[in-house]
KELOKE-998323 format. One record per residue (C-alpha): residue number from 0; x, y, z. Coordinates in nm, 4 decimals, padded with zeros to 6 digits. Last residue first. Example, Ala and Ser with C-alpha at 12.3 -4.5 7.8 and 13.67 -1.06 7.14 Angstrom:
% residues 2
<1,<01.3670,-00.1060,00.7140>> <0,<01.2300,-00.4500,00.7800>> 
% end
This chain:
% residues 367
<366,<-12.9386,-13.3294,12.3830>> <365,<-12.7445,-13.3745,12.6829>> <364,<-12.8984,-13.2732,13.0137>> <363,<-12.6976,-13.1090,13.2527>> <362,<-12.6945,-13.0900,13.6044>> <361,<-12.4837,-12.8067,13.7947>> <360,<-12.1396,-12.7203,14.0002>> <359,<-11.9369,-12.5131,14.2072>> <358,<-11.6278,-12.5475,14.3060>> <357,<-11.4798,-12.4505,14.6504>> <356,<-11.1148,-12.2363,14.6314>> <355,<-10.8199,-12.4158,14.5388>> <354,<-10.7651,-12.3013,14.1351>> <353,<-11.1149,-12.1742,14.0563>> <352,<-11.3449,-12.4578,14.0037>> <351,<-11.6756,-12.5044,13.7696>> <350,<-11.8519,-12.7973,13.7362>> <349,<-12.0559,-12.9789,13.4968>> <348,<-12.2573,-13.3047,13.6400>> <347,<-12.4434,-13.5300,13.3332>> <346,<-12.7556,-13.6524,13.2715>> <345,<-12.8077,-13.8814,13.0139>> <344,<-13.0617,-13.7938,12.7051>> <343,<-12.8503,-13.9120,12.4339>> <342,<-12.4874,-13.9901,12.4696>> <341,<-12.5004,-14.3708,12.5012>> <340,<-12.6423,-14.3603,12.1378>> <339,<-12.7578,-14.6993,12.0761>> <338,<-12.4966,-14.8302,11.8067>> <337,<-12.4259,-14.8222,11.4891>> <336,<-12.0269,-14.7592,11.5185>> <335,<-11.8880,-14.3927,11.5417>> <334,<-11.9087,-14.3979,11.9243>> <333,<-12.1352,-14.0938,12.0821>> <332,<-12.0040,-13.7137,12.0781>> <331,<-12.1587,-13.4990,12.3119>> <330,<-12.0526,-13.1194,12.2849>> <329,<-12.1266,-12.8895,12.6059>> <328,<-12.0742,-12.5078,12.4787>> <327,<-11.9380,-12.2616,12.7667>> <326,<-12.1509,-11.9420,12.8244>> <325,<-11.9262,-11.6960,13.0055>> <324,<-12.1024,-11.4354,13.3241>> <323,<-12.0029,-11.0517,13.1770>> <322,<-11.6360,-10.9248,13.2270>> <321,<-11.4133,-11.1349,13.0295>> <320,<-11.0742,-11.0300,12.8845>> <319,<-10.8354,-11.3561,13.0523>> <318,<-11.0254,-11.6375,12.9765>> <317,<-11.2906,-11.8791,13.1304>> <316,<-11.1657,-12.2521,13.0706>> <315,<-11.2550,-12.4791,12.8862>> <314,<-11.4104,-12.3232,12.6119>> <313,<-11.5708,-12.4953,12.5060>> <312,<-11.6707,-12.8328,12.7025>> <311,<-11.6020,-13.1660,12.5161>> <310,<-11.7777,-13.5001,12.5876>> <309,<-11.7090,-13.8744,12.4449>> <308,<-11.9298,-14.0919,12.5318>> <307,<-11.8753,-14.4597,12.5216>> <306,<-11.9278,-14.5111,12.9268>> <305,<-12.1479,-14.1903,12.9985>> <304,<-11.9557,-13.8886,13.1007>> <303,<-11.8807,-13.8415,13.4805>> <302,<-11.7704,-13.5396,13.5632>> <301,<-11.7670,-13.2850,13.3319>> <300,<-11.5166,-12.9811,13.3116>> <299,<-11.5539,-12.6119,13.3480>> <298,<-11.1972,-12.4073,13.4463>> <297,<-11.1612,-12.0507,13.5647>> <296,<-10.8472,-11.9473,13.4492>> <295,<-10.9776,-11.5882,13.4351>> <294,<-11.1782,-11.4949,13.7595>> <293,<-11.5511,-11.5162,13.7008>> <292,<-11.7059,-11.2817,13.4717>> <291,<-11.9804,-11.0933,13.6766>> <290,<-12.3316,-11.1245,13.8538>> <289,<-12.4933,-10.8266,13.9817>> <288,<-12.6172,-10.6291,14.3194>> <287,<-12.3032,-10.7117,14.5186>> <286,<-12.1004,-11.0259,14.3947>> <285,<-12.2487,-11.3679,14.1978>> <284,<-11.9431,-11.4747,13.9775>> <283,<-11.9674,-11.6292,13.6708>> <282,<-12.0352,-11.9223,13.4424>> <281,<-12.2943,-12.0271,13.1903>> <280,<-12.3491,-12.4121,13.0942>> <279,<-12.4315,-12.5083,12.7746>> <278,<-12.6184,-12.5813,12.4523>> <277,<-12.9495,-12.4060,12.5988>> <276,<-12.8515,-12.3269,12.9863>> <275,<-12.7539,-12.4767,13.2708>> <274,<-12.6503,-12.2409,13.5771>> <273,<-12.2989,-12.2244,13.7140>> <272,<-12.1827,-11.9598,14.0049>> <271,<-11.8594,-11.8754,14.1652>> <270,<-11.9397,-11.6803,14.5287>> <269,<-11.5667,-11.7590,14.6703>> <268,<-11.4080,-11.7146,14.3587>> <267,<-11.4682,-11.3334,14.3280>> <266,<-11.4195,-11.1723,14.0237>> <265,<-11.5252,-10.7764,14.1273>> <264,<-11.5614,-10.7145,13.7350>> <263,<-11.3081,-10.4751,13.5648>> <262,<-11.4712,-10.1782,13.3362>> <261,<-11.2643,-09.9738,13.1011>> <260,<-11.2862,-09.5851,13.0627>> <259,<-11.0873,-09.2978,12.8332>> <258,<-11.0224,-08.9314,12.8374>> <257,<-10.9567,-08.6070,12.6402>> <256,<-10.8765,-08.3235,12.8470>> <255,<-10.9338,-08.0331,12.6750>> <254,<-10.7881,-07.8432,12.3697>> <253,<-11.0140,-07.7318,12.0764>> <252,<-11.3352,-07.7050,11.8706>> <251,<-11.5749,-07.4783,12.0293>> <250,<-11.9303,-07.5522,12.1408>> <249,<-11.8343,-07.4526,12.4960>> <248,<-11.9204,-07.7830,12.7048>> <247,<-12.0178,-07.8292,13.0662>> <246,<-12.3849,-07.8875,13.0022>> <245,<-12.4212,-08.2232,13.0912>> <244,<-12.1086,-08.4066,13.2453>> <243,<-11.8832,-08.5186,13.0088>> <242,<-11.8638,-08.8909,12.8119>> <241,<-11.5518,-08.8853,12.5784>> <240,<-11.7732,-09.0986,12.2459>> <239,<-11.6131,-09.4507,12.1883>> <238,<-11.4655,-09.6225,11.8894>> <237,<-11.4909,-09.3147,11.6843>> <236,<-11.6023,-09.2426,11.3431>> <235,<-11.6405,-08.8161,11.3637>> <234,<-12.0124,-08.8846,11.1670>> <233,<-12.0841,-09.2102,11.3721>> <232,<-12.0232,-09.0125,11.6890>> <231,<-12.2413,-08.7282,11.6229>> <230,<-12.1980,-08.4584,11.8197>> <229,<-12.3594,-08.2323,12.1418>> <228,<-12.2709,-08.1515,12.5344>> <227,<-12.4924,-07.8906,12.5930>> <226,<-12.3378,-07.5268,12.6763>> <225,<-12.1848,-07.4301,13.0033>> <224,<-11.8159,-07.4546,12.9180>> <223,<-11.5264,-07.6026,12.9810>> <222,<-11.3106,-07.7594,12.6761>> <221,<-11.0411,-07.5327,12.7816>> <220,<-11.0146,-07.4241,13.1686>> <219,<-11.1748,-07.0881,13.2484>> <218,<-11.2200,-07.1712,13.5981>> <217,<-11.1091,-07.5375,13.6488>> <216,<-11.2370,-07.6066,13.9952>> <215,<-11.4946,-07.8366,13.8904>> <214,<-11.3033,-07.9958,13.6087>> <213,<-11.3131,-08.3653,13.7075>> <212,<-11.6107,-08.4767,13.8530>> <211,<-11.4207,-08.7833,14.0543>> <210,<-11.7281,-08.9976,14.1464>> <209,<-12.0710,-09.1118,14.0396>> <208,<-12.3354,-09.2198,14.2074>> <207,<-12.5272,-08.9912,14.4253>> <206,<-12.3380,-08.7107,14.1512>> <205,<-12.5269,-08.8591,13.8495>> <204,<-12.3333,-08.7993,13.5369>> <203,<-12.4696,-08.9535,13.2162>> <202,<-12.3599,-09.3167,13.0390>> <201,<-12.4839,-09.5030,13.2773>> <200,<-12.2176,-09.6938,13.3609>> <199,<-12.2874,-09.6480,13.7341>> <198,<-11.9158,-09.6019,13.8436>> <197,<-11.8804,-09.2783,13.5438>> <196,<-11.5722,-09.1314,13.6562>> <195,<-11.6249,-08.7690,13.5372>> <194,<-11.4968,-08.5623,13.2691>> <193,<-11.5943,-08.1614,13.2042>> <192,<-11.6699,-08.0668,12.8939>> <191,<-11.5815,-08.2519,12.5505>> <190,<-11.7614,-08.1782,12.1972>> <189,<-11.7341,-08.4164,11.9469>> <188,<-11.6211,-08.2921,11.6152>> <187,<-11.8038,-08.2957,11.2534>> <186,<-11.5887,-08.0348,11.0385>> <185,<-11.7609,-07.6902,10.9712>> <184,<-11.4775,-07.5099,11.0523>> <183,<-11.1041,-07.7091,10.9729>> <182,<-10.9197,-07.8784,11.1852>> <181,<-10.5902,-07.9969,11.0656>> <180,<-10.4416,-08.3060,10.8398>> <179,<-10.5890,-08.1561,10.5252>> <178,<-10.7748,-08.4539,10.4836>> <177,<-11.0562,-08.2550,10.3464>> <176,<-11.3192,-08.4361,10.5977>> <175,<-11.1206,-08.4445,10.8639>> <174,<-11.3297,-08.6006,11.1126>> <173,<-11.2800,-08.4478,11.4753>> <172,<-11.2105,-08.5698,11.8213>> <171,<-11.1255,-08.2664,12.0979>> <170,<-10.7161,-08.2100,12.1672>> <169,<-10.5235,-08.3325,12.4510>> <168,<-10.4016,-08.3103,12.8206>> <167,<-10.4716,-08.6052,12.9859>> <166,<-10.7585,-08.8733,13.1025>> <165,<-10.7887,-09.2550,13.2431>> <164,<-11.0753,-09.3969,13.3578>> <163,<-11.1065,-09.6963,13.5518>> <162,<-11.4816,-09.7899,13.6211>> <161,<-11.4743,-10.1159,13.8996>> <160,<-11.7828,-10.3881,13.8064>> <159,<-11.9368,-10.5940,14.1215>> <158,<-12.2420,-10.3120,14.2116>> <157,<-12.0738,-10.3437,14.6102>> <156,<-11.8014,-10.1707,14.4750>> <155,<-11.4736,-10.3390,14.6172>> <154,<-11.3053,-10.0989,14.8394>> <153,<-11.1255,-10.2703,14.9456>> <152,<-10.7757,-10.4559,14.7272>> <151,<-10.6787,-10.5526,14.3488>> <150,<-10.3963,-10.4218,14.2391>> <149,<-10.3958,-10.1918,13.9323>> <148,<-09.9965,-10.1091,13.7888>> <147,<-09.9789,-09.8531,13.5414>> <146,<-09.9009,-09.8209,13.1335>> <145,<-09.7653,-09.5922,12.8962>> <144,<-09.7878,-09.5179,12.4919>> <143,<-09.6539,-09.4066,12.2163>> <142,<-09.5680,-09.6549,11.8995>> <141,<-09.2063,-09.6212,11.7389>> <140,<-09.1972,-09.8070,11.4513>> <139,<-08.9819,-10.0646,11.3203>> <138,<-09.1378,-10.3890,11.4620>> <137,<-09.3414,-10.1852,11.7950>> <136,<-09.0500,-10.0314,11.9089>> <135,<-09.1145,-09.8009,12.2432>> <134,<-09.2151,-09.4527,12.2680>> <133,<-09.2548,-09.3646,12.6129>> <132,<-09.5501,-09.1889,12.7525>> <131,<-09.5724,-09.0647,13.1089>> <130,<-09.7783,-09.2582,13.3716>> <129,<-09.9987,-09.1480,13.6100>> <128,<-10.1546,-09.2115,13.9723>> <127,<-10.1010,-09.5438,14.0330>> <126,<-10.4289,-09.7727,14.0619>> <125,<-10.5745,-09.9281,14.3433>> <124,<-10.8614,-10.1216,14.4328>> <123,<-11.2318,-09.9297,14.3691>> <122,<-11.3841,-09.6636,14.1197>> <121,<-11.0524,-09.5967,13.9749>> <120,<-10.8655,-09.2936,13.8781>> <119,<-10.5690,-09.2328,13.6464>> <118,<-10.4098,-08.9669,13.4966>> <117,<-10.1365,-08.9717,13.1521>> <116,<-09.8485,-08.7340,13.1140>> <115,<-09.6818,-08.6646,12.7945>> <114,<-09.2706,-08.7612,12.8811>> <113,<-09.2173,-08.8768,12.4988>> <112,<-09.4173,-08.6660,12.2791>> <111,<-09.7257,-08.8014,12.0300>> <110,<-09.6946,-09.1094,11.7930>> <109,<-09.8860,-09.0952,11.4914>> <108,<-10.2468,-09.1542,11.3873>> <107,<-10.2954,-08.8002,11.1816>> <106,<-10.4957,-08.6606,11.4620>> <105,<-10.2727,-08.7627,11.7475>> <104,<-10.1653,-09.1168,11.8726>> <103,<-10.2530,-09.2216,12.2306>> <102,<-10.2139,-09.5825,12.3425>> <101,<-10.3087,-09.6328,12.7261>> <100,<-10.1963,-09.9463,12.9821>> <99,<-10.3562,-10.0690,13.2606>> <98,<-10.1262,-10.3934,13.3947>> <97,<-10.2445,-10.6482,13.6331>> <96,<-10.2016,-10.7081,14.0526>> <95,<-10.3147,-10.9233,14.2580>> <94,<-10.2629,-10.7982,14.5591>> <93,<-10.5953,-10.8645,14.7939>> <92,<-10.7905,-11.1548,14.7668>> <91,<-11.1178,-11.3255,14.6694>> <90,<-11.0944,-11.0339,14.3986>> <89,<-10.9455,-11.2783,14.1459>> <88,<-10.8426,-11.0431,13.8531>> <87,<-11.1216,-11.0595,13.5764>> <86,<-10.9480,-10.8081,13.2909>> <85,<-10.6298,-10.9169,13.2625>> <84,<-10.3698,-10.7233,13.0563>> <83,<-10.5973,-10.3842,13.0608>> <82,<-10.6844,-10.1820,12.7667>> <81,<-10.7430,-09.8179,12.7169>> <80,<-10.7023,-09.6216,12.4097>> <79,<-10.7235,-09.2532,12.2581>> <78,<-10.6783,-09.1674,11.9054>> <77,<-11.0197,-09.0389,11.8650>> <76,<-10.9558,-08.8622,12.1579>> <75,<-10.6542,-08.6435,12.0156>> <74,<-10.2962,-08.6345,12.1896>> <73,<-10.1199,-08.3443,12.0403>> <72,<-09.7791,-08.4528,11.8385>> <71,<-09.9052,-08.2521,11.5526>> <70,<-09.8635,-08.4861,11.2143>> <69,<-09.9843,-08.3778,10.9404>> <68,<-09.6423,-08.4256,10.7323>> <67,<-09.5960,-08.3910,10.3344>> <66,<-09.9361,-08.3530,10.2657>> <65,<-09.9169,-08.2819,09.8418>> <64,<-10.0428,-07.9260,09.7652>> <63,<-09.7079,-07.8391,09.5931>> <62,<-09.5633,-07.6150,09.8081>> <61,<-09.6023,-07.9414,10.1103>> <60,<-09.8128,-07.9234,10.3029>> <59,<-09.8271,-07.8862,10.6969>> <58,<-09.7139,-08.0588,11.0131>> <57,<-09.4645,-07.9633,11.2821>> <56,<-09.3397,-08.1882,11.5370>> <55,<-09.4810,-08.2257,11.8920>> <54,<-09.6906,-08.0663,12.1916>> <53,<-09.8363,-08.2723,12.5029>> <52,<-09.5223,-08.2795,12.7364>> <51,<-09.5668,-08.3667,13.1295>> <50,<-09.6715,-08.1565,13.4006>> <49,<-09.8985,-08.3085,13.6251>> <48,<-09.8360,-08.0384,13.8505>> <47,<-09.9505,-07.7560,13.6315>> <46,<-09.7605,-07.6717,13.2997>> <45,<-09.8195,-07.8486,12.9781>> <44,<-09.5122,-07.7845,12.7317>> <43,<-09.6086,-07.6381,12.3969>> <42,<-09.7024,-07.7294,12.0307>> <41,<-09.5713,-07.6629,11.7197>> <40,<-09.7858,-07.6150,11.4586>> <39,<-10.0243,-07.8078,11.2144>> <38,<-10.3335,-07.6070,11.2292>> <37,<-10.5681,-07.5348,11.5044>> <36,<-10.3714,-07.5465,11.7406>> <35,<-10.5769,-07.5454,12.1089>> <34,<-10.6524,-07.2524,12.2901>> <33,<-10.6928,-07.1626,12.6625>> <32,<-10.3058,-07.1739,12.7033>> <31,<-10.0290,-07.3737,12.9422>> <30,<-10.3121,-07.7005,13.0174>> <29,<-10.2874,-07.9326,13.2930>> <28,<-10.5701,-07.7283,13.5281>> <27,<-10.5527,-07.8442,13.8692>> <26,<-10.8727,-08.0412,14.0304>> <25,<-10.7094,-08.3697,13.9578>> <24,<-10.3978,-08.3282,14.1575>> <23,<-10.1163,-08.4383,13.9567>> <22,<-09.9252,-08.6693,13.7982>> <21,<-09.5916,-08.8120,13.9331>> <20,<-09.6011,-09.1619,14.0559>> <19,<-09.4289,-09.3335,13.7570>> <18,<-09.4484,-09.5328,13.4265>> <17,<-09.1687,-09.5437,13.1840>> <16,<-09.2989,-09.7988,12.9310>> <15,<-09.0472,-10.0634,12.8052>> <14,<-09.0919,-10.3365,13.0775>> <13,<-09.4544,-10.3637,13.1433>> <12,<-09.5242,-10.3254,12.7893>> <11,<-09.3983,-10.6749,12.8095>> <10,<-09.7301,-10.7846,12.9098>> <9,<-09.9017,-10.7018,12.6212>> <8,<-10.2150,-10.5311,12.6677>> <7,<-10.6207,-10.7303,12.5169>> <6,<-10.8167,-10.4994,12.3450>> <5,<-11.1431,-10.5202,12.3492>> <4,<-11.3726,-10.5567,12.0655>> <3,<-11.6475,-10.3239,12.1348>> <2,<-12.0144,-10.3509,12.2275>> <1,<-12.0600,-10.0750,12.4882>> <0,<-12.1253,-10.1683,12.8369>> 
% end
């Protein structure tokens, strides 16, 4: 998984984002041209069954030279985000539910239509099939975004991480170097082809392990090509490169469907692991081939601290974004008076317990 600050939904998204069961089926083309704008003009309806609006207001310059609006109202990757409200759900059963919820701005980092559709597919559980954006306040803006309901359920993949990816009707990433608020030849882009769910995390498509090769059916469908996927993601500056299936792109700058992934781990709490390491204990779930986060709320505690030994775990408990196994930092802290240090040396039990399910626990030697 890439290193990236995640970022962590608000609940009450919830509750001000329209979110519904429309969308469409994911081998029919969302797009009403082949072309994408190119300059700051107004765009279209989608067609197709997952319908939804991707064009917007009108952007130029001013007479003067000055920018007076570059704003397009076409989704663009780089302005593409995924997030989830809880990331390690407790697997051990099924219905537990969190919120998936995508922010897309365009080029110029503002808000893009109301009613713009949003797709979703995940590697195992459920998910709902789309959303459509809403602009809700966010202080005295109006930020654009949507979110679904996950709920967690078979199949559980047996590798102990779920891919969710989410995709819709938008516009290729692209640095603009002039700032002229539209793409221009000769400006860095990254060039998109056809999507797929990537379950391995590998990065590239591998069809004995990875599902949902969106596209396939798209004859003529924009973005689709059979050139080599190429760009530089340092030179277009963005968070995370669209990953496409090789040599599906058309070396064009344009219209495709841009897309997003997050990874849940399968948090089990009936196979919750502790080991003792440097400093610590480290926490998680043993599922499938791997071991994961275990399920937020998680809490590690010691159970019998030496008489005049005060000990501190940190964090306490195992929060709400995790995905990897969580080291937790074991602090001694003997009395302040000269004194033998009833700290040093002692062994001490650390456990780890999920709300009623069996805790688990290890031997640690304080420092």
């Amino acid at each position: 998984m890439k290193t990236m600050k995640r970022v962590i939904a608000v609940a009450s998204l919830i509750a001000l984002a329209a979110c519904g069961g429309g969308g469409g089926d994911a081998g029919t083309s969302s797009f009403s041209s082949g072309s994408g704008a190119t300059s700051g003009t107004t765009g279209g309806t989608s067609g197709g069954t997952s319908g939804g609006t991707s064009g917007g207001t009108t952007g130029g310059s001013t007479s003067s030279g000055g920018i007076s609006t570059v704003s397009t109202g076409v989704p663009s990757q780089r302005f593409m985000s995924i997030s989830a409200e809880t990331y390690n759900l407790n697997w051990g059963v099924d219905g537990i539910t969190t919120s998936i919820q995508v922010f897309v701005a365009d080029t110029a980092g503002n808000p893009v239509a109301d009613g713009t559709t949003v797709q979703f597919s995940t590697e195992g559980g459920q998910i709902e099939t789309s959303c459509k954006t809403t602009g809700f306040k966010s202080g005295a803006s109006v930020i654009s975004g949507c979110s679904v309901t996950f709920n967690t359920q078979d199949f559980r993949p047996h590798d102990g991480t779920v891919t969710v990816i989410a995709w819709m009707d938008g516009e290729e990433a692209y640095k603009d170097l002039n700032a002229d608020g539209m793409y221009t030849a000769g400006e860095p882009f990254l060039d998109s082809g056809q999507i797929f769910r990537d379950d391995d995390r590998s990065g590239d498509y591998d069809p004995t392990k990875d599902e949902l090769s969106i596209g396939a059916t798209l004859a003529g469908a924009p973005g689709i090509g059979t050139q080599a996927c190429v760009g530089d993601e340092t030179l277009v500056n963005i968070n995370e490169a669209p990953k496409s299936v090789s040599n599906t792109c058309d070396g064009v700058w344009g219209r495709t469907l841009i897309r997003r992934t997050i990874t849940l781990p399968v948090s089990d709490p009936r196979f919750l692991t502790i080991a003792a390491a440097s400093g610590g204990v480290v926490v998680g779930t043993a599922f499938g081939t791997r071991a994961v986060a275990a399920p937020a709320g998680t809490t590690v505690s010691v159970l019998n601290a030496p008489a005049g030994c005060t000990i501190t775990v940190s964090p306490a408990a195992v929060g709400i974004a995790e995905v990897d196994p969580t080291f937790h930092k074991i602090v001694a802290v003997p009395p302040a008076a000269p004194a033998p240090d009833p700290c040093a040396g002692k062994s001490v039990l650390v456990e780890a317990k999920f709300q009623d399910y069996s805790p688990v626990s290890t031997t640690f030697v304080l420092p």
